[in-house]
N, C-alpha and C positions, 0 to 999 in steps of 0.2 A: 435446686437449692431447698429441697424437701426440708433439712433440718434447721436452716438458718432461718431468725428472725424478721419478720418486716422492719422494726423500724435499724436492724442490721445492714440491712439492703438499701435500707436508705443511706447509710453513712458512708457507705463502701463506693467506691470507682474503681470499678476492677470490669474484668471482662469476664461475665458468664458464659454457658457453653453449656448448656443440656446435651443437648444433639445437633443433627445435623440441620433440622430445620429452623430451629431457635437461633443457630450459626448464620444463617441466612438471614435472617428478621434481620440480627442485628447489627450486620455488618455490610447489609447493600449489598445483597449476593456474593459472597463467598462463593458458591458452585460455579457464578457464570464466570470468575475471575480466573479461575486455575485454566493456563495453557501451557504448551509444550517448552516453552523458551523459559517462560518462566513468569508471574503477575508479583506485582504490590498489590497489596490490600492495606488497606487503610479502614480503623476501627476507630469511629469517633459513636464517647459514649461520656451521655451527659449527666451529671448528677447536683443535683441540688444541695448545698454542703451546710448541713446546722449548726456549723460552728461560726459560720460570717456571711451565714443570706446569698453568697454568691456562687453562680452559676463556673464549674470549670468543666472543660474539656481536654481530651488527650488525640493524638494522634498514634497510632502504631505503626510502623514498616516494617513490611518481613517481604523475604523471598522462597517464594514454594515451588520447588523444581521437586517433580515426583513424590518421592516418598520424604523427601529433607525439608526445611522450616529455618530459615536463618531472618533472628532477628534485626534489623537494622537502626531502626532510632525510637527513641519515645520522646514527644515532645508535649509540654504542658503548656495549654490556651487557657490562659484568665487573669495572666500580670501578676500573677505571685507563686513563687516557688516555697518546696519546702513547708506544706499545711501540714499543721499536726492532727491526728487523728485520733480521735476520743479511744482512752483505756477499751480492752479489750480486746479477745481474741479473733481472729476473724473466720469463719467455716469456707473452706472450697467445696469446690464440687467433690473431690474427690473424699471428701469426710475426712480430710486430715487439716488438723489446728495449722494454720499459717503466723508465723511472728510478726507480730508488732509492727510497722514500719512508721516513722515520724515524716519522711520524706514522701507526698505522693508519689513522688516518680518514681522514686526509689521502690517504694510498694508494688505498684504496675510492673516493673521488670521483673521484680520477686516472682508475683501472680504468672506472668509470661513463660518465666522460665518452668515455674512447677505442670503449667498446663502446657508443656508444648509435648509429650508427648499426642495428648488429645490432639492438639491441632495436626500433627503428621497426620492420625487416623483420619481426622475431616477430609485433612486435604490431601487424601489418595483413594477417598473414594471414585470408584468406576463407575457408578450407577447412580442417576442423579438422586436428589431428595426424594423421597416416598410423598405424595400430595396429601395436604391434612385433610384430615377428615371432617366435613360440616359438622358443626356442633351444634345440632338441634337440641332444642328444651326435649323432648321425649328419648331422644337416643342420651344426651348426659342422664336425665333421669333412671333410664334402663339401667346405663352403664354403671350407676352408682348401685343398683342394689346388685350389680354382681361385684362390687370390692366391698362388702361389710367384713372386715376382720373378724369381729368379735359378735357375734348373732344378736341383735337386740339392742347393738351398743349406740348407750343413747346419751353421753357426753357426762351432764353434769350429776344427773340421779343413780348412772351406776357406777361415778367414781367414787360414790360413797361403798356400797359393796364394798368395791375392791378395795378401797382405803382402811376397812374392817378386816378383808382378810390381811393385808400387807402389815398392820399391825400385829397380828397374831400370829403367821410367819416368821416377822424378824423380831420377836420378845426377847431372844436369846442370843441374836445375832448383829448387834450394835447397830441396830436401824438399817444396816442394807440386805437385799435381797437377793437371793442367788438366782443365776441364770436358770438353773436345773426347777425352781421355785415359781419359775416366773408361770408356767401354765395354769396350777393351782391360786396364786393370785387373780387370776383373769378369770376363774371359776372355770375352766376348760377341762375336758374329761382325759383320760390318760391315753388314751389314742390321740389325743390332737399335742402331747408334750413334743415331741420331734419340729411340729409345724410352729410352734411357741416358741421352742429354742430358736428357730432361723428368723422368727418374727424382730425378737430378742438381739439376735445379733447384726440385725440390718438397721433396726432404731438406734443401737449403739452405734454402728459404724458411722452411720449419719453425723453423728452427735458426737466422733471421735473421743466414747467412752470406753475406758478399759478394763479387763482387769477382773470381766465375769457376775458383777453383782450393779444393783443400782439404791441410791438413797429414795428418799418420798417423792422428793422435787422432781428428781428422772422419769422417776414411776409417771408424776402428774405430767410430764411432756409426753411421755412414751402413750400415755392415757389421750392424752386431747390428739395427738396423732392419729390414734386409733379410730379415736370417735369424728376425725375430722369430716365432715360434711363437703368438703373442696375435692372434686374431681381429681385435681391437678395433686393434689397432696396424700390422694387414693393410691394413682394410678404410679405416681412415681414411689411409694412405697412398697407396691406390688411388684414394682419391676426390678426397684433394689434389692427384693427377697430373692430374687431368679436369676440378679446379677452377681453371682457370687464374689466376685476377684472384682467387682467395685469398676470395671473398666468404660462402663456405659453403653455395652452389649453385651448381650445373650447368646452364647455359644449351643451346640446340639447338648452338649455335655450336660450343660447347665439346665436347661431346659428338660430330660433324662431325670436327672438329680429331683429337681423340683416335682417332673410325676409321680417319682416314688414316690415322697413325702403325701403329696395329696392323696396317693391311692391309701399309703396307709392309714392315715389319718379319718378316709371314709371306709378302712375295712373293705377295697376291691383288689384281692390280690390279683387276678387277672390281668388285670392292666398294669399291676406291679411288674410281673413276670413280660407282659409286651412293653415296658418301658423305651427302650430303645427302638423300636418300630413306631411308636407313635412319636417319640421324639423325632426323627428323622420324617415322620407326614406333616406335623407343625413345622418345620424348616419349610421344608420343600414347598407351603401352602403359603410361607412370610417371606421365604427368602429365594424366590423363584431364578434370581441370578444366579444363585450358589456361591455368594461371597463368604459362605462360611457364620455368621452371625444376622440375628436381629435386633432393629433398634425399638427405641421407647415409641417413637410413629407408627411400627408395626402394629405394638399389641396395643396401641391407641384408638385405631383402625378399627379393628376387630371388637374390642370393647364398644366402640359406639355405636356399632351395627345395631338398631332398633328393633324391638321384636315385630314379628310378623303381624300384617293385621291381619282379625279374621274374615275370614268370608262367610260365616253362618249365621249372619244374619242379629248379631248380639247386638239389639241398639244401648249405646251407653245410657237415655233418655228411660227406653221400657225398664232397662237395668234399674238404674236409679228409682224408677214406680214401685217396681214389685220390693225392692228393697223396704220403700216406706210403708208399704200396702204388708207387710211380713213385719215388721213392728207390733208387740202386741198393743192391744187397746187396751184402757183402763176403760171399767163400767161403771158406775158411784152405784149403782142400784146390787144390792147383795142377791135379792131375788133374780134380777138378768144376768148376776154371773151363775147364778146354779142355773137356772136354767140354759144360758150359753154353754156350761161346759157337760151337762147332763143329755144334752141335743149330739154335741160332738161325740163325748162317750159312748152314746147309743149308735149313731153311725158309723162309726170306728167298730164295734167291738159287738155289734147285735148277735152276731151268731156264735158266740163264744157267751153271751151274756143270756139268750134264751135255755139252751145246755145245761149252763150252771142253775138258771133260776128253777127249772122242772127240776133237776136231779136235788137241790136244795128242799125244792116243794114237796116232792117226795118223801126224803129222808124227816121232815116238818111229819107230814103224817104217818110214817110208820111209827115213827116217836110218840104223837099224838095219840096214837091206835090202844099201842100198848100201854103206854103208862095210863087212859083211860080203863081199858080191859083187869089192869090188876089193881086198881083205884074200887074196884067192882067187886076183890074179889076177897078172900077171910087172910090172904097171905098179911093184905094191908094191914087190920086190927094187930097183927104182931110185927108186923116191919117197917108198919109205915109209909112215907111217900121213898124211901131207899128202896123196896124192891121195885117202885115204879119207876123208877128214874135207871137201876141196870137195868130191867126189863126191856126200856125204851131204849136204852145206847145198843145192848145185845139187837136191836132189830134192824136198825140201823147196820152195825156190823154184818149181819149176812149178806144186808144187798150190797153194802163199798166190798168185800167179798166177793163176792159176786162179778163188780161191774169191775174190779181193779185187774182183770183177766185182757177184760174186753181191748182196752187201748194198744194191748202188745200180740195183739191177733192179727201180726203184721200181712199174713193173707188175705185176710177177710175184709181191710180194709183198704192192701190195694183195688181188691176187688171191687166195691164199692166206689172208689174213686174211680176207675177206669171204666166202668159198666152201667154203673147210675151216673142219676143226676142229685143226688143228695150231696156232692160237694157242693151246692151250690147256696146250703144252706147248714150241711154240719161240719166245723173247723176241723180236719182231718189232720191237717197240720198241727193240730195242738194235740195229739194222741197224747204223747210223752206226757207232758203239761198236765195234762187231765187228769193218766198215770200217779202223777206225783200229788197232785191235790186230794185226790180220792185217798192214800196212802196217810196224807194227814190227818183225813176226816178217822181216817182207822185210829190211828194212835191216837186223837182225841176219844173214839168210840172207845176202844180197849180201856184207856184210864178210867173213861167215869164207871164203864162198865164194873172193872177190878175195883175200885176202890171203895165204891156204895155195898160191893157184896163181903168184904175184906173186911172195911172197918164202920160199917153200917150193920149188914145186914144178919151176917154169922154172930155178931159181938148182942143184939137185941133176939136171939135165937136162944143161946144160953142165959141171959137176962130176964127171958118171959116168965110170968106166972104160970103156975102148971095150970089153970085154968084156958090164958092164952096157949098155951103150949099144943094141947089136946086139939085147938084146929089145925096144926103143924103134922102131928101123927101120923097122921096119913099120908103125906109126904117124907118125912124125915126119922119113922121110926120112934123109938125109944130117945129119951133126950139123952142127948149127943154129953159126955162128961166135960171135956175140955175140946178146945178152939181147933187143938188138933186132925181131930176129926173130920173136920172140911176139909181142910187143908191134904189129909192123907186121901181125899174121895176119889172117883175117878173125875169129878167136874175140876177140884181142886189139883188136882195133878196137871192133868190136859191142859186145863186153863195157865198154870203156872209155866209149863216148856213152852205155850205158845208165846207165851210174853217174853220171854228168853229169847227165844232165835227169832221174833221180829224186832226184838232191840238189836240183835248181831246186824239184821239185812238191814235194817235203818242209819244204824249208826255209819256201815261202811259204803252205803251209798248216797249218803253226803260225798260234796265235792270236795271237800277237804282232803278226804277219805280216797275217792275212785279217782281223782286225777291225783293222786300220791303228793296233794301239797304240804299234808301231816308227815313229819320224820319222826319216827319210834325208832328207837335203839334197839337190837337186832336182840333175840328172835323176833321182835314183835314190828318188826320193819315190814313182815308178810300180810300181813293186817291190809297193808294199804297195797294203793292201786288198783288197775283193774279187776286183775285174774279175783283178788281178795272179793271185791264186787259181785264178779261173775257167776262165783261159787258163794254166797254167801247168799243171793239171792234164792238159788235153787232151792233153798232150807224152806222154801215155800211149799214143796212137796209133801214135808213132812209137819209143818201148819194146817194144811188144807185135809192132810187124814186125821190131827189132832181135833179138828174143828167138828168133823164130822161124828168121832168119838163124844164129844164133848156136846154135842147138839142132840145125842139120844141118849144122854146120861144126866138129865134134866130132873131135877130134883120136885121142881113144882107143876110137870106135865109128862102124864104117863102114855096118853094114848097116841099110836103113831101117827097117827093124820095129823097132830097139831105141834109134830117136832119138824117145823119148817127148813129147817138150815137145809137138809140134804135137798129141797126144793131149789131154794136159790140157789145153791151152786151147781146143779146138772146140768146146766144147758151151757152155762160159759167152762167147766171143766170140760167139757166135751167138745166144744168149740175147740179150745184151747189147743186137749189132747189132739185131735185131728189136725191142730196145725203141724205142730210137732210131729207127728209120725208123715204129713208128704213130705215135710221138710226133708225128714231123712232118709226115705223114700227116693227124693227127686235129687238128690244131692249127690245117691249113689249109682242111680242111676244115668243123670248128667255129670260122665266122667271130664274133666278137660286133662289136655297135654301142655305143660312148658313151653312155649314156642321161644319168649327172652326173657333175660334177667338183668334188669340194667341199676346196678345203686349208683344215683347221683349224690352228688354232693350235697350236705346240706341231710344228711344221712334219711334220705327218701329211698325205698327202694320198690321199682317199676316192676312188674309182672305181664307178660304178654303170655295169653292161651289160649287154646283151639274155641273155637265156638259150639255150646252144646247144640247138638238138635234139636229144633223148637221153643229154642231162649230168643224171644220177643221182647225187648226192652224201650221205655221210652229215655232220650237224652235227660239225665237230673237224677235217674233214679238209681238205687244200689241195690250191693247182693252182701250174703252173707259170705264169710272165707274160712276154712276149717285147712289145718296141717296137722296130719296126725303125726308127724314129727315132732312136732312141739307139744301139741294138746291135743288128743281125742276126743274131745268134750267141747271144749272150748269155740264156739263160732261168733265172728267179729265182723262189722260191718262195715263197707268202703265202696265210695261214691264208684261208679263207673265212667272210667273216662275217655272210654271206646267210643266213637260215634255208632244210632242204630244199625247202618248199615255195613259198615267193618265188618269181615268177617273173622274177628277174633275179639277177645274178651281183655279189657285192660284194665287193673288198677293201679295207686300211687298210695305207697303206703309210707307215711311219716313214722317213724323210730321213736316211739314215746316210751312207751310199756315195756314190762315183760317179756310178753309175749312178742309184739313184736320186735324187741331185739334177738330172740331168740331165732324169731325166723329168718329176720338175717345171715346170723349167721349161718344155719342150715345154707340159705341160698348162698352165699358168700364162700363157702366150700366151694360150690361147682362151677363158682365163676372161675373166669379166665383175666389173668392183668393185661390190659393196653399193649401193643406193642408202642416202639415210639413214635410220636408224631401222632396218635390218636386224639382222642377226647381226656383222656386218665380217668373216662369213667370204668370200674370194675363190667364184663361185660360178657354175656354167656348166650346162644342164640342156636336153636335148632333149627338146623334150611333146610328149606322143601326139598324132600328126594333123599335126605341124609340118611343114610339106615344107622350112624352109630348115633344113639341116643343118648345124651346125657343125664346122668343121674341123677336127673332132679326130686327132692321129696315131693311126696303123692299130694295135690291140694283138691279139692272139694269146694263145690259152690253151691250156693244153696241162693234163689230167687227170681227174679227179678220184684224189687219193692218198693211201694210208690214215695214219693221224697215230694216236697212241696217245689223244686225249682223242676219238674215235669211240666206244669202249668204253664210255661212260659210262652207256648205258642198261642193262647186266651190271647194276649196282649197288644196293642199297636207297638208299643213300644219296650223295652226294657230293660232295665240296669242291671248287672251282671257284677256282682261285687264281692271277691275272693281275697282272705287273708290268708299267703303263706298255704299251705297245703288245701285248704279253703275252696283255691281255686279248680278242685276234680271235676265237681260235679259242673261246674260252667265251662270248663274246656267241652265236655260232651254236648254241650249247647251250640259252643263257637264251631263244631265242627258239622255238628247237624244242621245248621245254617247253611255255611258253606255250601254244602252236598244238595241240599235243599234250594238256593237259590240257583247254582251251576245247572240241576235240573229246568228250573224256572227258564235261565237265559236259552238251554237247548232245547228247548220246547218252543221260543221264541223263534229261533233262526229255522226249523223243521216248518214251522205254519207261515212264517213270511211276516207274522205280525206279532204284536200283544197277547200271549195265550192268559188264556185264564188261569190259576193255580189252581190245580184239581183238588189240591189239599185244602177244605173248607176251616178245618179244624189251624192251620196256620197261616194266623193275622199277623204276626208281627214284623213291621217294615222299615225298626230301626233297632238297631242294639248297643250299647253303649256298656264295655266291660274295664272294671279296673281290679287292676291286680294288685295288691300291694303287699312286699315282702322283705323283710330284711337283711338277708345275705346274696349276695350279686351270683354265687354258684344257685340258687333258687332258680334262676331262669332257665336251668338246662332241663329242666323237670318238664316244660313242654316248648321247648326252643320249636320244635319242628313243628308244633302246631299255630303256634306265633306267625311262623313265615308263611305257613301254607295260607292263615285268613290273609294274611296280609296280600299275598301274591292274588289269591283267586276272588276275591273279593271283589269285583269290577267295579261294584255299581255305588263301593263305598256305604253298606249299609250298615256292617259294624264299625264300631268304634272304639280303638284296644288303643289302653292305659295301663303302663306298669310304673311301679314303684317301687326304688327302694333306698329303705328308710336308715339304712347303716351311711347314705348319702348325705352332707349338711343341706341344708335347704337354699332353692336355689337364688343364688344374691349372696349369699355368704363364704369367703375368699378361699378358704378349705376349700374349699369346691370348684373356684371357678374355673383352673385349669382345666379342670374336668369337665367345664361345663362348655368351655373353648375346645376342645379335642374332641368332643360328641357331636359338635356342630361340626366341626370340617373333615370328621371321618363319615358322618350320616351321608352332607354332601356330597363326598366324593364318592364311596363306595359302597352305601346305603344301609351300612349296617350302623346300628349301636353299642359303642363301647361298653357300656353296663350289663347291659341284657344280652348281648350277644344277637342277637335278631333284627326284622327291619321297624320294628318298632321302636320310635323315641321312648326312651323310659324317663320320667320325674326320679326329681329329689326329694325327700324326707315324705311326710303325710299329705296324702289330697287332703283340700279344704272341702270337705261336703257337701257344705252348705250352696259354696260356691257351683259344684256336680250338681246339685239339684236346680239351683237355680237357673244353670244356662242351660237344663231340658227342660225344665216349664218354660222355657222363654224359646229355644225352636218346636213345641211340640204344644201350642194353649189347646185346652180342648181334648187332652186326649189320656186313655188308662194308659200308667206307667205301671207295669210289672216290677217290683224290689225286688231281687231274690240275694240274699247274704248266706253265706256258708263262713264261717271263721268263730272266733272264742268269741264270750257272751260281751268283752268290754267293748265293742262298737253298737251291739245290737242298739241299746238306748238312743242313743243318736242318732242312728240311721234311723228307723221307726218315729223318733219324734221329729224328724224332717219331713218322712212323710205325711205326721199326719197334720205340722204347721202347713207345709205348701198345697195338700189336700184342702185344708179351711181357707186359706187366702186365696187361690189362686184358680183357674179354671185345668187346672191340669192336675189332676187325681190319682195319686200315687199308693199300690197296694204294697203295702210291705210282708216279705214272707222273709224265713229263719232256718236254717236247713240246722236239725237236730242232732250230733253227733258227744 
């Protein structure tokens, strides 16, 4: 009686009838009365009647032979026939308006006749009543967040919302609202309209409205429905959605019907397409008799089921500490917050902070140097503190110059990482970063530089008395007629293409710019994106020969010893150049061959190649990829997701760019389609022994380079956190683990005992990886490496989390069939419906905060390794968790950022 009123139920004497069990409550067992000859039942059912205080009762007699139902008497206990019954319609079960009746009795037989279908159904069950399920305070609790209709809905503060949009919907449509309408009232997105229409039509049918549209008043019933807080008002809503034909069971069909909806609605066609397979596992898991349907005790059942507790140790008590102990504190003292957050700062960030301050102290004194040196000198008397001030930005410029080489000498600093120990004290991981700050400091140098000599220094040049002028002579000649003159010089020239093509490389590599989020209307659509980046940068080539021109065509210094520029940049152009030529060196000499070509869905396409000779690679780290098919020029970088030991080379390339759609389709030429019954992944594979070779474009590798999630063996512990393709470089962790511990346990069983891990260098003895991604074809991208941790994992030391977020969050009723079918197909056959693998997958976004908290809480005491690979909108977050639960807690979380 989902839609009927309380104080309606109060006036009514009729016989309800949920189900079968309800059937029983109310009737003094019903099940145990049905035998072969044939039972009376007698239905005595009392109500308290508001119109004259007194109590009546009714008697019913029927005869139930088999599948038939014959009424036989109604008789009325209370000494008065014939009570009128307060105006008003009255709702049945089965959502159809029953008439008026002024006759008790007369209403009872009405009521009899329309439910006697229902009662045939009761009474030819074969299979006793299903046993209710204990209603504990935490299993209703549970059960309630997996029926929230509407995500959020919080009764009286969001039916104003929707009371706002509902007005501005029907302005034009005489206050009611259309069915097709009703999702965008409910603020629901356009993928969840299908699940809003059956929402829609099952509040109605309750309500025996017709007719497709609803007034305000409906809207506000259909509203407090929604937001109902009662179990019973949840549960029988959810089940009305699934009982299509209103009959008060759930057929295969029905059940079929309803997954579609929810797969649509979460965007899993997968499970679209096994619709009927899992509808037929949910039968056979509720209806183990084969009677063909389930009832409202089924999914009752099932719903209350409590979640798991854990075993790791999470006390609610410590939970509850660390939470208030993670609260920040207020300090009333101004001096002890600078000092508290200037202490933090320091600890947090010393080795990125000592870098910057010598490279700052530096650039302090070469500045210094010069503008005292020409403060000194006769240029002053006619220019003033203007030639000291470009003097001093010019000095500046050679070294950022100079150092802005260093950071992208991706050799020299794997080198350095892997063979020293100065990572342990210069932020290697911040190359880029440094890269890009130093690139500032330039464009600030270039300005002051240009603009003190532009509209300072050449404008007081022409200006001087020929008295001042005559100390100029010697430098400058004859005085210069007009402004021109600089300008046409060879300083003037140099100087001006160099400001030109580093505003080109500046301007397009902004991100605006290299990840193509600027649209220019065509031709100048080429501008943006990578490739525009790529090439746009190399104009550095022809900077760094301008610069050199321009630094011995020096107007106020003749002798070569004192034209510095070509100083500062030979050792990092040399650097440099040497990187560049093994690169291309090694690149061609480590040829690799095609082994597969797999494009998954979710437009990622997989590469498998032979392994060069002598390519040594740590798990985290990348190579460069060159297709002279596409680009001859062009080299691009991608995590490696081979494990060290594989003997072949594997990357995962996501479909962004240009260029990489281009290489698609090269490789998409020489795939092969599925036969049927495969995977429908596109798929192309050369097997050992094969002599006919497929013709795959020629690809090129150039590295192995060091990447910050290589580190991760430093660690006891470590969080492994990939968004969406993100996830490369930690798959080659989760596998190097694997390989690595399977070593570990057979090393064990060989000695009899405990062996030691001969690898000094790998500490870490728990891993904790979460995936999160928004389309459910994302999981095929490493389905096989999923199952392989999973399987060989003995000892349980990783700990694989996937996500995805095209899912509602779990508790909210889009979902929950889904979230019913994951449980009893895990169960049964260990796979998960989402992800395809044996790993449970979540709904919507991890809480983080929550991920961090319950590893400080099994792991006090101990370095937590962060390593993130994904786009920059998490970084903030993640980093500022570690460095709150680093300051509060005994457990010290380093955050690292993989650069892509």
């Amino acid at each position: 009686m989902g839609g009927a009123s309380a104080d309606l139920q109060n006036r009514e004497s009729d016989i309800e009838l949920t189900d079968a069990e309800r059937y029983d409550t109310n009737t003094n067992n019903l099940g145990a009365s049905e035998s072969k000859a044939g039972t009376d039942v007698e239905l005595d059912s009392g109500r308290k009647s508001q119109a004259d205080g007194e109590g009546r009762y009714v008697e019913v007699t029927m005869d139930i032979h088999g599948d038939s139902v014959a009424l036989h008497s109604v008789k009325d206990f209370g000494g008065v026939d014939g009570v009128e019954e307060e105006d008003g319609e009255k709702l049945g079960l089965t959502g159809k308006r029953l008439e008026k009746k002024k006759s008790f009795g007369a209403s009872v037989v009405q009521s009899a006749a329309i439910r006697m279908k229902q009662l045939k159904r009761l009474a030819s069950f074969s299979k006793p009543a299903p046993k209710h399920f204990e209603r504990t305070k935490s299993a209703v609790a549970h059960a309630l967040t997996g029926l929230k209709f509407i995500s959020m809905a919080d009764g009286g503060a969001g039916w104003v919302e929707v009371e706002k949009r509902f007005e501005k919907l029907t302005a034009n449509s005489d206050g009611y609202l259309p069915r097709a309408l009703f999702a965008q009232c409910l603020g629901l997105n356009k993928e969840s309209e299908a699940y809003a229409e059956k929402l829609f039509d099952t509040l109605a049918r309750q309500r025996g409205i017709q007719g497709g549209s609803i007034n305000k008043i409906q809207l506000r019933e259909f509203w407090d429905n929604i937001s109902d807080q009662s179990f019973d008002t949840r549960l029988k809503t959810f089940f009305d959605m699934v009982d299509k034909d209103a009959d008060g069971r759930i057929t295969e069909e029905e059940i079929k019907e309803i997954i579609c909806l929810s797969a649509t609605a979460n965007k899993l066609s997968n499970i679209q397409k096994q619709a009927e397979e899992y509808a037929a596992l949910i039968m056979e898991e509720l209806d183990p008799d084969d009677s063909g349907y389930i009832m409202i005790d089924n999914l009752e059942t099932l719903l209350l089921h409590g979640p798991e507790e854990t075993t790791r140790g999470e006390s609610k008590n410590l939970s509850q500490m660390l939470s208030q102990k993670l609260k920040p504190t207020y300090v009333d003292s101004v001096i002890l917050r600078w000092y508290r957050d200037a202490k933090y700062f320091v600890l947090d960030n010393w080795r990125r902070s000592w870098v910057l301050a010598l490279w700052i102290g530096v650039m302090l004194g070469l500045f210094a140097y010069k503008f005292v040196q020409y403060r000194r000198r006769a240029a002053y008397e006619v220019m003033g503190h203007c030639v000291c001030m470009a003097k001093g930005a010019a000095e500046t410029l050679k070294l950022n110059m100079a150092l802005i080489l260093l950071p992208v000498c991706r050799n020299t600093i794997t080198w350095l990482r892997n063979k020293t120990k100065l990572g342990a004290v210069v932020p290697f991981d911040d190359n880029i970063n440094f890269h890009k700050v130093i690139a500032v400091a330039i464009a600030i140098g270039v300005g002051v530089h240009a603009i003190y000599h532009l509209t300072c220094d050449f404008p007081r040049l022409l200006h001087a008395s020929d008295e001042k002028y005559k100390l100029m002579e010697p430098f400058f000649g004859d005085r210069p007629s007009d402004y021109w003159y600089f300008v046409k010089s060879w300083e003037g020239v140099t100087g001006i293409i160099m400001i030109v093509l580093m505003a080109i490389a500046f301007t397009l590599a902004n991100p605006a710019f290299r990840r193509g989020r600027t649209k220019l209307p065509k031709p100048f659509n080429k501008l943006t994106g990578f490739n525009a980046f790529w090439y746009s940068h190399h104009l550095f080539v022809f900077v760094y020969a301008l610069l050199v021109v321009h630094g011995i065509k020096l107007y106020l210094t003749h002798k070569w010893y004192k034209k510095t520029t070509w100083m500062y940049l030979a050792v990092p152009i040399t650097i440099y150049a040497l990187e560049r030529l093994i690169r291309a060196l090694r690149s061609s000499i480590k040829s690799v061959k095609i082994l597969k070509v797999t494009l998954y869905p979710g437009n990622v396409l997989a590469l498998q190649m032979s392994k060069p000779q002598g390519f040594t690679y740590k798990s985290g780290q990348y190579m460069f990829v060159n297709c002279a098919a596409v680009s001859p020029f062009e080299w691009h970088p991608f995590s490696i997701t081979s494990a060290p030991d594989d003997d072949y080379l594997s990357v995962h390339i996501k479909i962004l760019g240009d260029w990489t759609r281009s290489l698609k389709t090269k490789f998409s030429q020489a795939c092969q389609q599925p036969l049927n019954g495969q995977s429908g992944l596109l798929r192309a594979e050369c097997l050992k022994g094969d002599s006919s070779s497929i013709n795959f474009p020629k690809v090129l590798v150039d590295g192995p380079y060091g990447a910050p999630a290589q580190d991760y063996r430093e660690y006891d512990v470590v969080l492994l956190v990939g968004l969406g393709i993100g996830a490369t470089p930690m798959i080659s962790i989760l596998k190097d683990m694997v390989k690595r511990l399977k070593g570990i346990e057979e090393e064990e069983v060989e000695e009899g005992a405990v062996a030691k891990n001969g690898d000094d260098e790998f500490k870490t003895r728990r891993a904790y990886f979460y995936w999160v991604t928004r389309e459910q074809g994302s999981f095929d991208w490493f389905k096989g490496v999923m199952n392989e941790v999973a399987e060989e994992d003995r000892r349980k030391v990783i700990e694989l989390h996937s996500y995805c977020t095209s899912v509602y969050e779990e508790g909210d009723a889009r979902s929950a069939l889904i979230a019913m079918l994951q449980s009893i197909n895990h169960a049964k056959n260990g796979l998960d419906i989402v992800s395809g693998t044996r790993v449970m997958s979540h709904f919507a976004k991890p809480n983080w905060r929550t991920v961090y908290k319950r590893i400080a809480l099994n792991h006090p005491h101990a370095r937590v390794g962060v390593f993130y690979c994904g786009p920059s909108a998490l970084t903030h977050e993640l980093r500022q968790l570690a460095l709150d639960f680093s300051h509060n807690t005994s457990t010290k979380y380093d955050f690292h950022k993989e650069n892509f």
